[in-house]
N, C-alpha and C positions, 0 to 999 in steps of 0.2 A: 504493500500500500504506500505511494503519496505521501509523505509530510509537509507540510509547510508550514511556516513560522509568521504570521501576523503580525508584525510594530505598530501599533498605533491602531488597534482592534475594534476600539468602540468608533471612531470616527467615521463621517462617512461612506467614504472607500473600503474603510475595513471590514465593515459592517455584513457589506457590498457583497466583497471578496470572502468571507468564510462564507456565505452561504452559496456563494457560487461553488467555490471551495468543494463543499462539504456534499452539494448536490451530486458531483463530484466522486464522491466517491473518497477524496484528499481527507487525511486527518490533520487536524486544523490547530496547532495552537497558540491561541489569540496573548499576546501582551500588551498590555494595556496600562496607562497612567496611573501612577500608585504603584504598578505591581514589583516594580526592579527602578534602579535608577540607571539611565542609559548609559552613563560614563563609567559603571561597575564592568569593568573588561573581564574581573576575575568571572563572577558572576554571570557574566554573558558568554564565557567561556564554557563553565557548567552547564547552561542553558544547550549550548550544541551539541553537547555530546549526545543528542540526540539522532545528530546528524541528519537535520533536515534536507533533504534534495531542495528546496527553495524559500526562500526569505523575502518577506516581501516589506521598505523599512516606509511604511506609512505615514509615520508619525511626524508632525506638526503644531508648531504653537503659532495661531490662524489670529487674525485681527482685521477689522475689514475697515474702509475707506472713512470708519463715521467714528473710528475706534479715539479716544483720546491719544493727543501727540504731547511734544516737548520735553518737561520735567521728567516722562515717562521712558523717553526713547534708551536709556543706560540700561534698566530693564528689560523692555522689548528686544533688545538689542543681545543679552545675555542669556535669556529664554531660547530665541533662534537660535544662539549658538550649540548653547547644550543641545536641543534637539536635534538639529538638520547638518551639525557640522559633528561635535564630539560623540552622541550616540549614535551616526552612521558610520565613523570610522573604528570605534570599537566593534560593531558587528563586522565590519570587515574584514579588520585584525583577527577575530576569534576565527573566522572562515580559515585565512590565510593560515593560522598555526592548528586546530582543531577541527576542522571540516572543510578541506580544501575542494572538496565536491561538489558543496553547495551552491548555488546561482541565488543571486545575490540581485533586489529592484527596485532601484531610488526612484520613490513621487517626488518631481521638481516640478515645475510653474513656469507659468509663462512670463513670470515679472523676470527672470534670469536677464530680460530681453530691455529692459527698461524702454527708452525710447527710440525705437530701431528706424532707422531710414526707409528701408524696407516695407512695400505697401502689406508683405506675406513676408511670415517669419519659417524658415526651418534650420535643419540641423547644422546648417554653414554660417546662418545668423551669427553675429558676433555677441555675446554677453555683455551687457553695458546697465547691470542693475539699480534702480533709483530710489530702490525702498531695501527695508531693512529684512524683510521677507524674502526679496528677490537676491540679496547680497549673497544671504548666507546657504540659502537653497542654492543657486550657483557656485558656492562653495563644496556643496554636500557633491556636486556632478562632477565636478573637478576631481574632488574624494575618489570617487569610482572611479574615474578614467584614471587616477594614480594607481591605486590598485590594479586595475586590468591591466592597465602597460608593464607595471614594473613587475608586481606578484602573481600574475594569471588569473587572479580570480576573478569568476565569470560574474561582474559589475554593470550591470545593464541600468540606464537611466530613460526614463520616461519625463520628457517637457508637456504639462500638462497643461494644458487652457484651462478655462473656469467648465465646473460638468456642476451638473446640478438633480437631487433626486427627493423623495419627499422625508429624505434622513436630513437634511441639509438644512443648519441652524438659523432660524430665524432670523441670528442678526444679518443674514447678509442680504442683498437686493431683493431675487425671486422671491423666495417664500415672504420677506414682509410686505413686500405688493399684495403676493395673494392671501395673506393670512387677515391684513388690512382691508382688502376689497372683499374678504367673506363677511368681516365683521361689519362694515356700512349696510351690505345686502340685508344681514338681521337687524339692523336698526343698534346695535351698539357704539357706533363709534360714527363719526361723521367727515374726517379730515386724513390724510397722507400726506406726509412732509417728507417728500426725495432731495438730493444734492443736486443733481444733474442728469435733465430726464436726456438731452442728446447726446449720453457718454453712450460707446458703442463696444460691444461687448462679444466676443467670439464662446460662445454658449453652447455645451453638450450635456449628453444624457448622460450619469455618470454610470450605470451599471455598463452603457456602450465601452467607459473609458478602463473598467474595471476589467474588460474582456481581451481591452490591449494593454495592460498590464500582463494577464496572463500568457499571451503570444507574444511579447515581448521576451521573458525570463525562459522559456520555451525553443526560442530560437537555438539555430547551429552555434551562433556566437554573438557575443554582446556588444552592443554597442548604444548610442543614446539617438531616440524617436522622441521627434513633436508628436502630440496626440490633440487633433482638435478637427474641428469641422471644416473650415476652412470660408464660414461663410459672417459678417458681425450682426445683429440689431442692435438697436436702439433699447433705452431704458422704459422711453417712451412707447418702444415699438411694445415692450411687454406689460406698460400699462394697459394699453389700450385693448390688446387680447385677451387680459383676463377681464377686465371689465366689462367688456360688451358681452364675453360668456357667462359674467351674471347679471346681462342686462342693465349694467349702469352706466351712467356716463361720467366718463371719467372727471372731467373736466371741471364738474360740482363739487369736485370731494380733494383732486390732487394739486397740492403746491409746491412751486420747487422755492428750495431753500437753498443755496449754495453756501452757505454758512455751518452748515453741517457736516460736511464734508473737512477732513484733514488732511488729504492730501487728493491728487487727483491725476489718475492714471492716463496713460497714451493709449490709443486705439491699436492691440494685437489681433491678428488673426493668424492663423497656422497651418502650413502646408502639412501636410502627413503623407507626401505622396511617399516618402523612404518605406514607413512602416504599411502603406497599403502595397509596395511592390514586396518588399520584405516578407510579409505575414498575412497577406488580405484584407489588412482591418480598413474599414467605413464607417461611419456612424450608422445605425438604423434607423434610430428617433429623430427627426428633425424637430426643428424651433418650436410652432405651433403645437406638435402634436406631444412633446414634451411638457408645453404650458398646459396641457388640456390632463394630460396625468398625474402632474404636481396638484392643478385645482382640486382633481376628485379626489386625487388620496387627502388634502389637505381639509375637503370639505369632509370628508366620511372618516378622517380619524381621531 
């Protein structure tokens, strides 16, 4: 049987991934915040001697565009580190001297990309990260590619776009649109306050993104794939379709606030042709028919 190792389990992706996992047929063991401390090498070492056939390192300290700045950034800043830079290279390390078998698959991001010239971004994009998210997750890709090159180990990196599914925390864009336009339709609430309804957003289904994860780590050999649709909308484009699918108009209820907003990202979108000649991968779920599954699982649960 399958093993695999989950970093970052309860998240959404993780979530995602054991149950795909697990569908599967894979025995699946999840690690999750609280349970180890990522920098524990001894520890993480212990951990493999299970000798998973694949690693999958999830794990993220996530903050979104509304998140408080300044006084905080020394934190924020030290958070990422521990996670996406020192907890990926210890599981590295533990592969390289106690389970040099294992395949090994960093979740990075599109912010790697900060503000690209580039109308499309892929795997030849240069890194030019502008937030503290994107610094140190470009960091963690680098990590991999050191490893691959110099120790063998099978270090596969995934450049993720934004994927979105009905696991996915409230605080960020999607779901408070549509968790906000459920509650106007019941008469609770009467107002939505956005940053910036023309920012434009390269938007996927995340179980699709969870799928090239797995055809990723799966491959002959490793290397680092964009994973993203390749197409953007609007903030505003996703007001407007959840609203008219419950009948309201938008227009009564949404004010943009730019004020609210802490920093404010560049327009990415993401070629994936590598990983679709590579592995076959496509998105399935396009834009609309993605907003129209977030609504009903958001209304029905």
């Amino acid at each position: 049987m399958r093993r695999a190792l989950i970093v970052g389990a309860h998240g959404q992706d993780g979530r995602l991934l054991h149950e795909r996992l697990a569908g599967e047929g894979t025995d699946v063991l999840p690690v999750v915040r609280g349970d180890m401390d990522l920098r524990d090498a001894r520890a993480i070492g212990a951990l493999l001697e299970c000798r998973p056939e694949e690693i999958y390192y999830l794990a993220a300290h996530h903050h979104s565009s509304q998140d408080v700045s300044g006084s905080g950034e020394l934190e924020l800043y030290r958070k990422s580190v521990e996670v996406h830079m020192d907890g990926a290279m210890c599981f590295l390390d533990a592969i390289r001297f106690h389970s040099p078998a294992t395949r090994f698959f960093y979740a990075g991001s599109s912010l790697v990309f900060g503000n690209p010239s580039a109308e499309m971004q892929n795997e030849e994009t240069a890194f030019d990260p502008r937030c503290l998210y994107g610094i140190t997750k470009a960091s963690g890709l680098r990590l991999c590619r050191h490893y691959r090159e110099k120790h063998g180990v099978f270090a596969a990196g995934g450049i993720l776009f934004n994927h979105e599914s009905p696991l996915r925390h409230q605080k960020f864009v999607i779901p408070k649109i549509i968790d906000a336009a459920l509650a106007i339709a019941r008469g609770s609430t009467k107002k939505l306050q956005l940053g910036d309804l023309s920012a434009r957003v390269d938007w996927g289904y995340a179980p699709d993104y969870v799928d090239a994860m797995i055809r990723i780590i799966r491959l002959a050999a490793p290397g680092e794939f964009v994973v993203a649709t390749g197409e953007t909308h609007t903030v505003q484009e996703v007001v407007e379709t959840v609203f008219a699918g419950l009948k309201l108009d938008w227009r009564l209820h949404v004010e943009e606030s730019p004020g609210i907003l802490t920093r404010r990202r560049s327009t990415l979108c993401g070629d994936s042709s590598k990983l679709l000649s590579a592995a076959g991968w496509q998105p399935s779920v396009g834009f609309h028919e993605m907003l129209s599954i977030l609504v009903e699982a958001r209304r029905n649960g």
